[in-house]
N, C-alpha and C positions, 0 to 999 in steps of 0.2 A: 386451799381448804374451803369447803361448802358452808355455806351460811342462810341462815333464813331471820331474813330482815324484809322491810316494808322497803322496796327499791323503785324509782320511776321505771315507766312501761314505757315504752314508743311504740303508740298508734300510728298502724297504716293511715294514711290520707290519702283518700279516695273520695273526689265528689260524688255526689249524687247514692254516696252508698248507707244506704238503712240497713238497719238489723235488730228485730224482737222475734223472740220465740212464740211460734203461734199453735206448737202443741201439736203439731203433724205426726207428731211418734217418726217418722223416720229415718234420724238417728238411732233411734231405739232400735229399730228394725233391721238398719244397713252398717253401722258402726258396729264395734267390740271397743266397750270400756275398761281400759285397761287401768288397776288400781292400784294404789298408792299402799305402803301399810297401812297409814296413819287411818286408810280408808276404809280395808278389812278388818280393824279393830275396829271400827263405829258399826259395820256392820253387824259381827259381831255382838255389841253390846248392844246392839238394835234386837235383837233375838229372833232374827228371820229363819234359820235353821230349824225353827220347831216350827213353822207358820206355814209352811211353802212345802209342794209337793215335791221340788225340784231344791237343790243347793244352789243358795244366794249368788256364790262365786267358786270358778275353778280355772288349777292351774295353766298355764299358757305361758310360753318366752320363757321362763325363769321368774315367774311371776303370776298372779292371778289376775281374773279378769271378770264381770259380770256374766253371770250363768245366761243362757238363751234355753228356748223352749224350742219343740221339735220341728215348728212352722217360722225361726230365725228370731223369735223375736226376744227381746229383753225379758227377763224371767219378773220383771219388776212394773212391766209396761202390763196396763187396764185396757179393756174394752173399747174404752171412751176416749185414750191416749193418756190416760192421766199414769205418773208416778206415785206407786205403793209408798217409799219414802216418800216421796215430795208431801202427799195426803196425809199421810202419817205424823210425822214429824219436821215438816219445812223444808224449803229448797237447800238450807245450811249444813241440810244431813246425807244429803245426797252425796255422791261421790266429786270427787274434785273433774273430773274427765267428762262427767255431765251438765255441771254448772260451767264449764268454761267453753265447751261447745258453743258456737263456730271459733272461737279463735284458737289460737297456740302459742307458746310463748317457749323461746329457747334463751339463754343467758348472754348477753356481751356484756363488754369491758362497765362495771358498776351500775345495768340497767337487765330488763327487761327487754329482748325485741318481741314485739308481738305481730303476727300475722292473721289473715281471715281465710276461713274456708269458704269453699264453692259448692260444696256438698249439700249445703242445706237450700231446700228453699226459699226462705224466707231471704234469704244471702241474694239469689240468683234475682229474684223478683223485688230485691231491696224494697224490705217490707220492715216499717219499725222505726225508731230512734238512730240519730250521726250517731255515726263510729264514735267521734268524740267522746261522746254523755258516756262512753264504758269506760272512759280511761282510767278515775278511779275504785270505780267497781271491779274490775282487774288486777289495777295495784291492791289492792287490801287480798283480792285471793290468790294472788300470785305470791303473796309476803308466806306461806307455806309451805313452798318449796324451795329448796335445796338450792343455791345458786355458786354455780361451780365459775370462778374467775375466767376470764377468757385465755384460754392458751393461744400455743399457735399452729392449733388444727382449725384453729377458729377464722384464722385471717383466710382474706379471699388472695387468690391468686391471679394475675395477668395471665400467666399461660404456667405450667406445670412447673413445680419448683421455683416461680418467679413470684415473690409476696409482692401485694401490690398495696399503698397508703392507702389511710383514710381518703384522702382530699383525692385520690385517682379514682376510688372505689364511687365516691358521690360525684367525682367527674361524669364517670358511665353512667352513672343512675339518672342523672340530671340530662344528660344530653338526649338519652334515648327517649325521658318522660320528654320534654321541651318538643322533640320531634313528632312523637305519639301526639302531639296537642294541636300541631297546626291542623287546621278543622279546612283550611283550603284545601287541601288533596281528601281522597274521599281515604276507608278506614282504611280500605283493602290495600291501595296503595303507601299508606303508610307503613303496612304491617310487611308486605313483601318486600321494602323498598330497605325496611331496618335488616330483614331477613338478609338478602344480598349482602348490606353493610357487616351484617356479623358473619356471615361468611367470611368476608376477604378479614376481618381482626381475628379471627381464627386459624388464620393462614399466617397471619405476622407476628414477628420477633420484636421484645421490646425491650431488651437489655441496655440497649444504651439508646431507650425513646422512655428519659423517665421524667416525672415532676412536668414543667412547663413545657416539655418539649412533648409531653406525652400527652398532652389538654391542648396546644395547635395543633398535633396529629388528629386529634378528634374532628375539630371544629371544623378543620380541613374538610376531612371528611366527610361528616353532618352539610356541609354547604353543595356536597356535589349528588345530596338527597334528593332535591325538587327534580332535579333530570332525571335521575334513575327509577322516580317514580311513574315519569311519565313514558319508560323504557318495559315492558311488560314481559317477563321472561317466558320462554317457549314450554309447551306443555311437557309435564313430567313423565321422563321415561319408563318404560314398562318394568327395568328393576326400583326406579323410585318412587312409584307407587307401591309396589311388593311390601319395599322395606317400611313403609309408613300405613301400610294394612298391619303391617306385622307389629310395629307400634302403637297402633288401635289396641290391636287384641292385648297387646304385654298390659296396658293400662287399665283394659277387662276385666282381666285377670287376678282379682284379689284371694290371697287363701282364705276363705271361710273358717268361721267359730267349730263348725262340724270337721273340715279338714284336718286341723291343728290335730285334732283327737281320734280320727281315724289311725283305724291299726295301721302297722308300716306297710304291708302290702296293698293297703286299699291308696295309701297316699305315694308310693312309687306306679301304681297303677294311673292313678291322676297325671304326675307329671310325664309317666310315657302319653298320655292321651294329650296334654298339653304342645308337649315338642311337636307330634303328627300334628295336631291342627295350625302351630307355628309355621310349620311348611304347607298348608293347604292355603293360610291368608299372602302366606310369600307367593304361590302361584295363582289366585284369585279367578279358579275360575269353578264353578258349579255351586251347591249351595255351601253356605256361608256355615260354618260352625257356630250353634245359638252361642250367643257370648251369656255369661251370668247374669240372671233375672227376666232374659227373654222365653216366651215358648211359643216363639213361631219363626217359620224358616222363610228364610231368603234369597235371592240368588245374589251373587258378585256382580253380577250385570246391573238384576235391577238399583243396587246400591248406589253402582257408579252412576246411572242414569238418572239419581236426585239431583233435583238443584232449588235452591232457593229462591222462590219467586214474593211475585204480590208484594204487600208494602210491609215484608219481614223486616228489609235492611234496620229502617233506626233503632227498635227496641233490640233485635243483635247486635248491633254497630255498639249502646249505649251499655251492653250488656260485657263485650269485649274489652271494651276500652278500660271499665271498672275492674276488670278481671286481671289483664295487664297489668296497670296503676299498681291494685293491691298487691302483686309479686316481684314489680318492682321496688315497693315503697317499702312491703316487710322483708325484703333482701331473701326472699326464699327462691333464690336464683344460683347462687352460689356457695361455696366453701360449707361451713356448717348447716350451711340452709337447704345445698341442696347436694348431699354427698359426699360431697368436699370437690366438686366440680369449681373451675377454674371459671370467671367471669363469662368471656365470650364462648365458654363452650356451656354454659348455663344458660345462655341467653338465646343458643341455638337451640336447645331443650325448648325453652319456652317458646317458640315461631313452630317449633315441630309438633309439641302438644294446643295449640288452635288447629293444627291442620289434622292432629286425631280427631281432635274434637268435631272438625266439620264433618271426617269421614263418619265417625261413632251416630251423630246427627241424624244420616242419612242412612243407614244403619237402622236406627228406630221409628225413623218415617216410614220407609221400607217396611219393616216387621208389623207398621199399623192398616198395613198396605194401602197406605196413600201415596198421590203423587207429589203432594206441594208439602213443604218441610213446613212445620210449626215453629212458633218463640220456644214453647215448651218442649221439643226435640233437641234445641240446641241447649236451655238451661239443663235436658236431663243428662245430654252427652259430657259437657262442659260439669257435671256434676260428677262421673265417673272418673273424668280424664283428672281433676284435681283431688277426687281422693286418691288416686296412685299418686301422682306428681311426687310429693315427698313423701310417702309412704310406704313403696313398696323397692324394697334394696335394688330388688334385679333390674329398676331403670337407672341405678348408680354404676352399672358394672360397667368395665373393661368393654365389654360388649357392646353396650350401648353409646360410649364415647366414639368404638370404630363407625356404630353406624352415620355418629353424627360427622365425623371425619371424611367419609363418601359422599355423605348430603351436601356437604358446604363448596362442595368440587362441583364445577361444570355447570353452576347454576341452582343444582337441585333443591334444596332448601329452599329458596325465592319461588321456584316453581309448583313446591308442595303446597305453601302457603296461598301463590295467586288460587291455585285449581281447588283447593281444599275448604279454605275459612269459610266458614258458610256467610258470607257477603253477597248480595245480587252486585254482578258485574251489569246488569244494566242500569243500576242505579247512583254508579260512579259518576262524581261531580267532573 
């Protein structure tokens, strides 16, 4: 049974990570707010249906959503960036899905988990107040929703049909942060080196590797990391590239506020033009299909032929590691968090989505047509790739599990990561 009570939240920990809003309207711009009842009745009694040229809110999902104006943006958003509500009547009147931007918060067992987004920038440029100081300013607005007990679609799983404990579940979480930290290997090799590691956990059986036998399998494991870091896999093949262009694009690809409400033949018109261009990033050669929000063309060549130079590494290196931590830390890797995907094949998701992110990167250098990648190409890519991460169904599918099933084969996954993260390899310790 659902309840709304005042419940603790667990905060991501994440060092070095700030967050205040500094009013960039971006959200406003690239999200769709999706609302609550509780929330079209304030609106509602707000009396913005006489005020506004446009309606406040319309339908969407089985559900409403804030209205957009012809140019994408919030039907609520000023000039100036400011909120019609916010100016009006207080930030307490605004929608619940706007005051709680950047985080999220899904229900476990008597709490809150809460997660951070990467979409914003103030997130990516950790700009603002610790995570901490929100914890409860969260709890008080999170005590409004519905908090549905944990079932057991909610447990994460060791491999499919296999529930895995708490204490196994914080085992993997903890070994892979503890690894992520050794600061002697440089990031790149850390990140390719886990890559490999969840390959081969992806490939094993652990029905009878459970409790203490299942945490020496680890550590085991974890210990023969320093070698394999310094073992550097061979460049990735011409279909694992394809498939990881092709996971670029699927993360592009969000349905727009105008889509949803397109007639049906203009929106089966979209998805045949989506599949065509699916097969054009699988074969990667001539120019590149604009992904959403670009307008300018580029070739597959000149893409591939970015790379990251000059003295980008640290504030990327500092920028990944934060990104990691917080998808590690709010369990948005697995089971409810991320599909109902099973631990290690989550966790290959996330080695795959940095190696979008490097490609998406280069990508938007490209489109600026420059040669040398900026910080700000990799916070914009790194901003696309986690608004899909858990929000867009089609990277939960059936389909996306095979691709990551091919990748973990033969190396490739370690090798999307070495070639892809946007890290200078010359700047490896």
């Amino acid at each position: 049974m659902a309840v709304k009570r005042s419940l603790p939240v667990i905060m991501p920990e994440v060092s070095n990570q700030r967050w205040s809003c500094h009013s960039c309207g971006k959200c406003c711009r690239a999200l769709v707010a999706h609302l609550l009842e509780e929330d079209v009745k304030r609106l509602d009694r707000q009396g913005w249906a006489g005020k506004m040229d446009l309606p406040p809110y319309v339908p969407m999902a089985g559900g409403y959503v804030l209205n957009k104006t012809p140019d994408g943006r919030c039907v609520f958003l000023e000039d100036d960036n400011r909120c019609r509500i916010h100016a009006k009547y207080g930030e307490a009147e605004k929608p619940l899905a706007c005051r709680i931007f950047p985080f999220s918060v899904r229900p476990v067992e008597g709490q809150w988990q809460a997660s951070l987004r990467f979409d914003c920038p103030s997130v990516i440029h950790s700009k603002g107040k610790p995570l901490a100081q929100y914890r409860t300013w969260l709890t008080d607005l999170v005590a409004a929703l519905d908090h549905n007990p944990t079932s057991e679609a909610d447990v994460a799983e060791l491999a499919k049909g296999l529930q895995a404990t708490d204490q196994e579940v914080d085992t993997v979480v903890a070994r892979f942060r503890a690894w992520l930290a050794r600061e002697e290997f440089s990031l790149l090799d850390r990140l390719f080196a886990a890559a490999r590691l969840t390959s081969a956990l992806n490939l094993g059986r652990y029905e009878e590797v459970r409790g203490p036998e299942f945490t020496d399998l680890l550590d085991s494991l974890f210990e023969t990391l320093p070698t394999e870091s310094r073992r550097p896999p061979a460049a990735p093949s011409a279909k694992q590239r394809g498939m990881l262009r092709q996971l670029a694009f699927a993360h592009s690809e969000h349905v727009s506020h105008e889509e949803v409400h397109a007639t049906f033949l203009a929106r089966m018109t979209k998805r045949w033009q989506q599949l065509h261009e699916a097969k054009v990033f699988l074969k990667g050669r001539g120019i590149v299909p604009r992904l959403p929000g670009f307008d300018a063309d580029t070739t597959f060549e000149v893409v591939e032929s970015i790379e990251p130079v000059g003295d980008l590494n640290p504030k990327v290196e500092e920028l990944l590691r934060r990104y990691v931590s917080a998808r590690l830390d709010g369990r948005s890797l697995f089971g409810e968090g991320y599909y109902g995907w099973p631990i290690f094949a989550g966790l290959g998701a996330l080695w795959l989505a940095l190696a979008a992110t490097g490609w998406i990167a280069r990508y938007v250098t490209a489109t600026d047509r420059r040669k040398e990648m900026h910080f700000d190409d990799v916070g914009e890519a790194l901003g696309i790739v986690d608004r899909a991460a858990t929000r867009v169904p089609s990277l939960g599918t059936t389909a996306e599990r095979m691709r990551l099933s091919y990748l973990v084969r033969d190396d490739g996954l370690a090798a999307l990561v070495h070639q892809y993260v946007p890290l200078c390899r010359q700047a490896e310790r």
